[in-house]
Each structure stands twice: as C-alpha cells, then as structure tokens.
N, C-alpha and C positions, 0 to 999 in steps of 0.2 A: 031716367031723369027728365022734368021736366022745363018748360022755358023759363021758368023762376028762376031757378036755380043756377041755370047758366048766365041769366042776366045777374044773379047775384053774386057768380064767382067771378063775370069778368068784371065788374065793377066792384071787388078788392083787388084780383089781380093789377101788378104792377108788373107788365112784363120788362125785362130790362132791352129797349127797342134796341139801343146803343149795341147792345152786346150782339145782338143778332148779327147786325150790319159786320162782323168779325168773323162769323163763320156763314156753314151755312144752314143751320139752323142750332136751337139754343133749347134745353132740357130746363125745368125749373118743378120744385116741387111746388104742387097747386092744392095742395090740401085745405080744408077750410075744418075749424072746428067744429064737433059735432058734426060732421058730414065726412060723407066716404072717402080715404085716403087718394088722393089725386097727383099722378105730376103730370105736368103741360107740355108740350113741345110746339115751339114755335115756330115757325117757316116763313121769310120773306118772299114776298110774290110780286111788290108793283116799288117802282122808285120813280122819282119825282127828276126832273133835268140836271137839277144839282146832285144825284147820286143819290138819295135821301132815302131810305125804305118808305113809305106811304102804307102797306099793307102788307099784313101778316096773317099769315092761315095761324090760327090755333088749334090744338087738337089736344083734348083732355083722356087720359087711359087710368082708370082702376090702376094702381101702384100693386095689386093684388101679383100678377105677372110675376111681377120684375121684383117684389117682395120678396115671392117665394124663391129664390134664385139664394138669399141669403140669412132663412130662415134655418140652415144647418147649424146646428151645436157643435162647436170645436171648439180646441184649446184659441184657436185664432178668431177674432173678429174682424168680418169687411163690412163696409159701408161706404157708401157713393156719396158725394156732397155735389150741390152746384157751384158756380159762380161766386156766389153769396156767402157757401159755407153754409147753405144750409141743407140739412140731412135729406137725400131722398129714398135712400133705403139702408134698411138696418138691419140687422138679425133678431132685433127687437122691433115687434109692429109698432108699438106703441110711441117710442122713439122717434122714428119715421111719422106717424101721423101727425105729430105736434108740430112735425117742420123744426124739430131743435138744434138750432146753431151747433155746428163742429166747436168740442171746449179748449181741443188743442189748436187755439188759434196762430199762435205760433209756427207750429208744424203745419196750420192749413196755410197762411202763408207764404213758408218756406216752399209747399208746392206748389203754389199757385207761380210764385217768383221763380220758381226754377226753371233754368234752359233745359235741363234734362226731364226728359218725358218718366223717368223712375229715381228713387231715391229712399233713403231708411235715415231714424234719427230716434237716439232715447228720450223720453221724455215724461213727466208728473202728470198721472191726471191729478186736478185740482180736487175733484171730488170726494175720488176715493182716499187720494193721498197717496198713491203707489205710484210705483214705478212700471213706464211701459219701455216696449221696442215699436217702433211703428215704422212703415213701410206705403209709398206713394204710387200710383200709376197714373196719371193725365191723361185722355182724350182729347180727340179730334174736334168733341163738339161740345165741350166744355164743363163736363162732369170729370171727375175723379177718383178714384177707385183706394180706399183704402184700407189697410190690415195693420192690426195693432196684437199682442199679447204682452202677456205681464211677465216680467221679468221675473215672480214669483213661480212663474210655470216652466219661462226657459230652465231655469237653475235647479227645479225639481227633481230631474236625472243626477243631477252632484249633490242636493238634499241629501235624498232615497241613498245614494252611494257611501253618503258622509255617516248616513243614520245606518245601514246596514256595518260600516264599516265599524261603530263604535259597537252597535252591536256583538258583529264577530271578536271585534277586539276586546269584551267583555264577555262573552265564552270564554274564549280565551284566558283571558285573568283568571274567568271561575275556576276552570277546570286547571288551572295551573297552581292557585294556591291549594283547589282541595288536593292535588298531586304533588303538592309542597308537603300541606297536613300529611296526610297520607305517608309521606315517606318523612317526615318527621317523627310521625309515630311511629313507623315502623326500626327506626334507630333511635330516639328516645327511650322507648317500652323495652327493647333489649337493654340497653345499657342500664337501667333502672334494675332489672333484672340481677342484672352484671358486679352489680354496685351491693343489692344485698347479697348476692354469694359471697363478695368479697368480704362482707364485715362476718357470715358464717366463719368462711375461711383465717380471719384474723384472731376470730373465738377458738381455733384450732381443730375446726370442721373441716377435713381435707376429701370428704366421702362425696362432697357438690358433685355434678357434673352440669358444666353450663351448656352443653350442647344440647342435652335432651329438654334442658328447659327454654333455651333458645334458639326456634324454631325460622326458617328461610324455605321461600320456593326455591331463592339460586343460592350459590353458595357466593356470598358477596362477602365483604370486609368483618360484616357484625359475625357469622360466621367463621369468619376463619379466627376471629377475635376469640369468640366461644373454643373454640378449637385447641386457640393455645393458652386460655385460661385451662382448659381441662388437663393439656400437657404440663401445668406450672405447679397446678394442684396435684397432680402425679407424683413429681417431683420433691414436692414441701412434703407431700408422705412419707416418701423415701427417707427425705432428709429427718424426720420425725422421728421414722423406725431408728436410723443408725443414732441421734442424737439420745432415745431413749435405750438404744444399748450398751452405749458409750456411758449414759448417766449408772445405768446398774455398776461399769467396771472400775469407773472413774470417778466417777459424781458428778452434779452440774458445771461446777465452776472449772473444773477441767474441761469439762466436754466443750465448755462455749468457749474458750480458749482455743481446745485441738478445732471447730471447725473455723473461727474465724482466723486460723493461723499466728493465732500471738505466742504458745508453747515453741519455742526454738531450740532446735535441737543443739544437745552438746550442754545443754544446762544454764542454768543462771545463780547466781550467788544470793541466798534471802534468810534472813531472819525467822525460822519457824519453830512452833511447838510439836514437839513429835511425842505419840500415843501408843502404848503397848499392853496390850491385856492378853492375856493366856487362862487357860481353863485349868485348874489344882488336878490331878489326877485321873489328867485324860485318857493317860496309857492302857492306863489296870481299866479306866472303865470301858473306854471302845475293846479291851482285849473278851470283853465279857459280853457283848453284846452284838448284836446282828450289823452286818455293814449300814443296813436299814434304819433299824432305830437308831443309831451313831448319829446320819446324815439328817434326820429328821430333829434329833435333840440340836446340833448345828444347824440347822435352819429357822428353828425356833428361837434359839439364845443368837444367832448373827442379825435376825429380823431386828430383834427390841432393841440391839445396840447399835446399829446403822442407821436406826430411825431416829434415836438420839443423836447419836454423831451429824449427823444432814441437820436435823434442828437445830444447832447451836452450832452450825457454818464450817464444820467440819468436814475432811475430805479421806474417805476409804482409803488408802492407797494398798492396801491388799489382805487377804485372808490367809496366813501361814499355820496349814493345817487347823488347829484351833484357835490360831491367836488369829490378833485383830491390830492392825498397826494404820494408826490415822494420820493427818497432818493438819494443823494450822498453818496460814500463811505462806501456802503456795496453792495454786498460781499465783492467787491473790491473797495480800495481807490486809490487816485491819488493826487499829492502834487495839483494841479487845482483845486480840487472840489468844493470851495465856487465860484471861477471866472466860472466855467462853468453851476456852478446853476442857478446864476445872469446874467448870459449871455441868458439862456433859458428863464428868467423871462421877459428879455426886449423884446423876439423876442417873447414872449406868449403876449407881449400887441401886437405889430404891427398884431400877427397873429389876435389877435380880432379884430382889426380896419379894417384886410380884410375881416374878416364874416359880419360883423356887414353890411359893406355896399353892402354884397350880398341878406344879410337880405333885408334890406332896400327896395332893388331895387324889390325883391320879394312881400313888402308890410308889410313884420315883424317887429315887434318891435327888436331895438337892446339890446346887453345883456351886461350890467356891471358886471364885476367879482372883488373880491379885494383875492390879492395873499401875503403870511407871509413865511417869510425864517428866519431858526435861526440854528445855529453851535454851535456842542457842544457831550458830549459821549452821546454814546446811546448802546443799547443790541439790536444785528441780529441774527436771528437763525430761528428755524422751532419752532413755539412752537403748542398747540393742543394736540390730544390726539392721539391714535395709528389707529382711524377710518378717524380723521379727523384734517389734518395737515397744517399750512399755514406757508410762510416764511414771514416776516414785521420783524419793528424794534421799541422797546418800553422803557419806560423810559422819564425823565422828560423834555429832550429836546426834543420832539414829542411832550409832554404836550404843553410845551412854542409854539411852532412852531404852534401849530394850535390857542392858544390862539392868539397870532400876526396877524393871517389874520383873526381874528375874529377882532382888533382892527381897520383893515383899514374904516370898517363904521363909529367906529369913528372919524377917521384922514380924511374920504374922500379920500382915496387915497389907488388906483388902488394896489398898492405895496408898503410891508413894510420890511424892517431888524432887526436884530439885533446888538447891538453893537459887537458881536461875531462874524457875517457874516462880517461885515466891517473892524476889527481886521486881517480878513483874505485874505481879496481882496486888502489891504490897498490904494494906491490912483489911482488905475487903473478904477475906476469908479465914475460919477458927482452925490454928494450925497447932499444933506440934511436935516438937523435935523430937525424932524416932532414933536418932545416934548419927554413926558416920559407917561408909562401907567400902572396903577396897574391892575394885573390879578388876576384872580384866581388860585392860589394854589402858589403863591412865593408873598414873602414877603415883599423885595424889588422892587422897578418901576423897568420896561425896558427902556431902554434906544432906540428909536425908527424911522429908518431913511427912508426916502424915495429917490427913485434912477431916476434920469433923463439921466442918458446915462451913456456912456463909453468912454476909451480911446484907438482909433485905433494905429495901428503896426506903428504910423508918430507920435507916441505919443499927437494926436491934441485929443479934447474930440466931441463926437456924440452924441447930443442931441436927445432923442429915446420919443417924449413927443405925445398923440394922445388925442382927445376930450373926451375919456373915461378913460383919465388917474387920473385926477383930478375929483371930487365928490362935493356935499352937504354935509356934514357931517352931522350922525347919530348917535342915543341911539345903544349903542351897549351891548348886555345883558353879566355879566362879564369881562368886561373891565371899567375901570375907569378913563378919562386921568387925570395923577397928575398938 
C-alpha cells in the first residue's frame, strides 16, 4: 500500500474516538470501495489533563485473516458486527466488503442493549421474507459474534419425518388395498363361481362338485362353503333318486305329498274318481305264452296307459296283475277330475287302437280291455303296518268302481260310467245309456253308461269310436244286468 492510500482512508475514516475511551481498544471495519477489504483497530495511547484521549494508534489488517475464519458453509451462519452494526465479517466476502449494515436491527439492538454477554431470539429477515432463529455473543472490545439459521432448516428433520412418514403411510394404503383387492377377489371369484353352480343345480344338475372348481391354498370359510355345497348336492341326489322312485310307485303328486309330510296316516275323507281296466282274456293268453313275452306284452300296454293317466293328472295307485286301478282327487283334488278321468279313458281307447295295430303288423294277436269309472267319497292315506306301508284309496266307491268294469263283458263295451261320473261331466261328453246292472255288494242297480266322445273348445262333439270299442257281450261273474 502506498501513502495515498492511507492518507486517503484515514481521511473517510470516522473513527468513533468516543467509543474508544470505553474500552481498551475498538475494532471497526475500514473497508473502502473498490479497495482491499480492511478492518482497523484502534488503540488509545496519549490523554490530555481532562481525561481526554488525544491520540490513537491505528492499525489497518486485510480482513483476509479473520475472513477466512467464516468462510465455512454450514446450515448455520456467523458474522461479527461493530459498534455501528456494521458487518466485519461474513461467510460472504462480498457482504463484508460493502461494510453492510446488520438488517436485523432489532436483534442487533437487543444485543447491543443487553446486560447478558449471550442471548437467542426468532426473527424475519426483511429480505428474504423468512423466518430465522438467531443467537448473540458480545465481546470485550466491542464486536459481536453472531449465528442465525432458517427456521426452514431447523424444522427439516420433522419435514423429512413428516414426508417419509406419509410416504410409508402410503405404502401402506397401497399395499393394503391391493391386499383388500386381492382377497376380494379371491372371495368374490369363488362365490361367483358358487352362484353359477347353484342355478346348474336349480336346473336339476346334482353332478357339480364345487370343490374341485373352487380351489384355496388354506382351507378357509370359501372352502369349507365349497365343501358343504358338495354335501348338499349329495344329498338333493339322493332326495332325487327316492323322489323319482317313489314317482314310478306312486306318481308325482303323491310323492311330493309323502316327502313334504302332508299324506297323514290313518286316512283322510275326499271326493274321488276311481279307475279300473283289466285286459279280456288274460288267463287263456299268459297260460300260452312264455313268462317273458307275458311281462314284456304288460310292460308295453302299462307304458301307453300310465303315460295317459299322468297326462290328464291322474294317479296309479297300483297294477293288479293285469289290471290298472287309478285315482282322481287324492292327494289332491281339482274342481275337473271326473272331465279329465273320462278324457284319459277316451284317449286309453285310441291309445290301444295304436298297439293293437303294431301288434298286428308284428303278427300278435290284439288285446281287448274293458275300463269302469265311478265318483263318489272315498278314504286316502297310508294304511299297513309300521314295516310295511302303502298309500291307495279304500271304501265302497273303489268297491263300485272295479265292480263296473267288471260289468263291461257284459255290456260288451270297451267302457263304462256311472251315473255319478255323468252327474259330474254333465253334457261335455257324447254318452249313452247302456241299461242298469246288479252288483255285488249294493243293493240297488247302477245306473250304467257308455261314452262315444266329447265336446271340443267349438263346442261341436268328437266321436272317439275304434273296432275295439264295442264287443260280443259276455257272462260276467257278479254282475247281473237288470
């Protein structure tokens, strides 16, 4: 440096003489613009009689030093101030060289004013517009030592914590609703499953098995669910098999009676049409033929008239050697039951008119049957014993009823009623009067009618007449016509 130079910084300097006299020397930054960063230190050396300072040593040092001391990058910033509040050192050179006023002047101050040599206070810088924490130290010689950070960096650590934290707790979520999905599907996609077997099984598919199509690593609820739909459909099998063996013995309408428990034993008192047919000269023919062909010609003429009888809501109630004896209106009745008896009796002749000539064409002889219908109460129920149980229906119209088609060998004719049955169809079918016949076990004749057709929904009548309908009349054993 040269003498310019010094004449020209101590003629800006101002040193503050006042303040010297206070300690025992004074610190001041001496920087001058465009010239090398400078602070000054003062020293009093000569005082006048009055106490006075008169003379002070000055001594000028490169701020370079004492610079570097605070040229570390940390979350925290220090810097020195004077007297004045103004910066002697910075972590910024540039800061420092200007000589730039402390902006927290408030906080500078507060330290300045304070009895305590340390001290912290939060505070705005005005600049940035943030928020600080700052922290004081005072010397002996009239600098001050200060450290500030941003409340943006204390609070980083609870940030980072706050922001990890929503993170994990958004794993969290993820991996819990895909573990929701997850096992939603893995008990929706069963039951779905579960749900079409079921409408199989309603179709009267009992063959499903839901286990092998619903599959588990453990064996959890959906499983054991699978398990006992498989046991249930076991079960509707079973109940299947007996209901369709019970329908061969019984017919439907018994059957669904005997399993839901409505048939009570010991009988009930009902209104029915009871049904008898026998085959004309079953004797002489089974005595001539093989057990075989017997059972086979019976299997063939009970098929076509059973399948009638069931069509027109009629119920088997048993096969007596060759005859056939049905029932209307038990278990259940229906205001039709004499019209839909007589309707199956006309369509049981056409049915024989078609064996007969399949017979024929085969080279068999055909088969005359004579059929007895009669209306009137009768007793249904289960009667037997507790080994061995049957449901039919008994009492004196059953009596009547098979006596009548006992009478048709003597009328010669194919099919007979009673005045009862006719009472009850009244002119919906083409009838007439075949005579009167005394039976066995009533005391009065029946009144005795034979049936040629019906009257279709045009109200015109359909004459139902087949070469097996009419006969030679016969000795009929207990019957006597009057």
């Amino acid at each position: 440096m040269d003498e310019n130079f010094i004449t020209e910084l101590r003629s800006k300097q101002q040193f503050p003489i006042r303040n010297v006299a206070q300690g025992t020397f004074e610190i001041m930054n001496g920087s001058l613009t465009k010239a090398p960063p400078l602070f000054t230190i003062g020293i009093p050396i000569l005082k006048d009689p009055q106490g006075r300072i008169t003379h002070i040593a000055l001594a000028d040092f490169q701020l370079t030093a004492l610079q570097g001391l605070f040229n570390d990058q940390a979350e925290r910033t220090f810097f020195l101030i004077d007297r004045k509040g103004n910066i002697l050192a910075h972590s910024d050179e540039e800061i420092a060289t200007l000589k730039k006023t402390f902006t927290q002047k408030d906080f500078a101050k507060l330290a300045q004013e304070s009895v305590s040599l340390r001290g912290q206070k939060p505070f705005m810088d005005a600049e940035k517009k943030t928020r600080h924490f700052g922290a004081f130290a005072k010397t002996s010689f009239g600098v001050t030592v200060f450290s500030q950070i941003s409340e943006e960096v204390i609070l980083e650590p609870a940030v980072e914590v706050k922001r990890k934290a929503f993170y994990i707790a958004g794993l969290f979520l993820s991996g819990s609703i895909l573990l929701i999905f997850m096992f939603s599907m893995s008990l929706t996609s069963p039951i779905e499953t579960l749900a079409e077997l079921i409408k199989g099984v309603a179709k009267g598919n009992f063959d499903v098995k839901a286990s092998k199509k619903i599959t588990s690593l453990f064996r959890d609820e959906v499983s054991e669910l699978a398990i006992a739909f498989d046991k249930m459909t076991d079960g509707l099998k079973e109940r299947d098999k007996v209901k369709s063996l019970f329908n061969k013995f019984h017919g439907s309408s018994v059957t669904d009676d005997l399993l839901k428990g409505n048939v009570g034993l010991g009988g009930q008192n009902r209104n029915v049409v009871v049904f008898f047919s026998d085959i004309r000269g079953f004797t002489a023919f089974s005595e001539k033929r093989s057990p075989e062909e017997v059972v086979a010609m019976l299997n063939e003429y009970f098929g076509l008239m059973v399948s009638v009888i069931n069509k027109h809501q009629g119920v088997v109630d048993k096969f007596i050697g060759d005859a056939i004896m049905a029932v209307w209106g038990a278990p259940k009745s229906t205001p039709r039951d004499a019209h839909n008896a007589l309707r199956a009796c006309l369509e049981m002749r056409k049915a024989l008119a078609e064996l007969n000539a399949k017979r024929i064409a085969r080279g068999q002889n055909p088969i005359n049957i004579g059929m007895g219908l009669h209306a009137g109460a009768a007793i249904s129920g289960t009667i037997g014993s507790d080994e061995r149980m049957e449901y039919t229906v008994i009492g004196n119209t059953v009596n009547t009823g098979s006596r009548i088609e006992a009478s048709t060998k003597a009328f010669g004719a194919d099919l007979l009623i009673s005045d009862t049955v006719l009472d009850a169809v009244g002119e919906e079918f083409l009838v007439e009067y075949a005579g009167a016949a005394e039976v066995k076990g009533r005391t009065d004749p029946i009144k005795l009618y034979k049936v040629r057709g019906y009257k279709d929904v045009h109200g015109k009548m359909v004459e139902i007449r087949t070469e097996y309908s009419d006969y030679t009349p016969e000795h009929a054993d207990k019957v006597k016509v009057a």
